[in-house]
C-alpha angles and dihedrals in degrees: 000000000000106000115199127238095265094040085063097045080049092058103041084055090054102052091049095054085051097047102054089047093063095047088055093049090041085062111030098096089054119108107250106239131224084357097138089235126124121231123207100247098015108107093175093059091047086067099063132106122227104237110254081013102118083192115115115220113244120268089022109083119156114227086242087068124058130179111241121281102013122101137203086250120107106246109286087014119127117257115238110272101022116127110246113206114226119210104236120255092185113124109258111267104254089212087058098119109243127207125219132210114246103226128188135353090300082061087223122171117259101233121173120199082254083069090056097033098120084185085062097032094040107011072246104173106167094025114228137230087236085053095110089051086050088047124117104258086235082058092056092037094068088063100110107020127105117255147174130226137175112213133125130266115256107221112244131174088295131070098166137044091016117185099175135018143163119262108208134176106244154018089250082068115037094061124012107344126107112302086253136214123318085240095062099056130082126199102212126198108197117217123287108288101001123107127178134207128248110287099207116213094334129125107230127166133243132205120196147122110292117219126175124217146149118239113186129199115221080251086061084249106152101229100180134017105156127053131180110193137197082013126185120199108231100196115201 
């Protein structure tokens, strides 16, 4: 069969359009990849960004974004750069002035055996026979006034008609424990004429002129520090 010029061109037309049309159909069910658009169940494509679109998809934030108002810190932590205020642990300065509660109709100082520890005050362990010039002047300063004191009573050769006794801090001390720091004993005068019996095992106070002094043995041995004088027992 003889075909003409135009029956040909005709034919050759024909083909192409065919054939395009079944390569289309042959791809259309295939996912579209690196498009930029999201398909419902494909978590992989959600995660594209549309090329020139500054938007991030949701879920896949980079570090270098972050929504407003959150922050890279776990919940109650610091944020990076904020100054963090330390509690000191630095010892508490001796020559810190101290003030003292006025306490009763004598109007006597209220003073505890912390207040004299030199251990505590100097970091003093022997004490010294120079301790009183190293002292606080607050410390010093307490030498002369009337005070008041709560310790126990050391047992000496006497347990009736006492003029004079040693205050010391604690129980340890006043019996069978080690004889204790210079610091935490007080050499205590009662007042003229007045004497008291043995108080077994009891915290009392005692109100009386406080006088600092040094009292050293022939060995350097440093025997009193601490004096109350003219001293009255206030049993509670």
């Amino acid at each position: 069969m003889n075909t003409a010029p135009h029956d040909c061109r005709w034919i050759v037309i024909s083909m192409g359009i065919f054939c395009t049309a079944v390569l289309a159909l042959a791809g259309c069910n295939d996912s579209v990849i690196n498009s930029g658009i999201a398909h419902s169940g494909d978590r992989a494509a959600s995660s594209q960004v549309e090329p020139g679109n500054p938007t991030i998809a949701e879920g896949n934030q980079p570090d270098s974004v972050k929504p407003e108002g959150t922050s890279d810190q776990a919940d109650g932590a610091t944020p990076p750069g904020t100054a963090v205020e330390l509690t000191p642990t630095t010892p508490d300065d001796p020559a810190r002035p101290r003030t003292f509660a006025v306490e009763g109709p004598d109007g006597a100082l209220r003073v505890n055996f912390d207040e004299l520890d030199l251990l505590k005050i100097l970091n003093m362990d022997p004490v010294t026979p120079d301790c009183v010039e190293k002292m606080p002047d607050w410390l010093k300063d307490l030498s002369g006034k009337k005070v008041r004191i709560r310790g126990f009573m050391k047992p000496g050769l006497l347990s009736e008609n006492i003029p004079q006794f040693v205050l010391v801090r604690d129980q340890g001390l006043c019996c069978f424990g080690p004889k204790g720091k210079i610091y935490h004993l007080i050499s205590t005068t009662l007042k003229k004429g007045t004497t008291t019996d043995y108080i077994e095992l009891r915290p009392f106070d005692v109100l009386g002129t406080f006088r600092i002094g040094v009292l050293q043995l022939d060995d350097g041995t440093i025997f009193q520090l601490y004096y109350l004088d003219d001293a009255v027992i206030i049993q509670k």
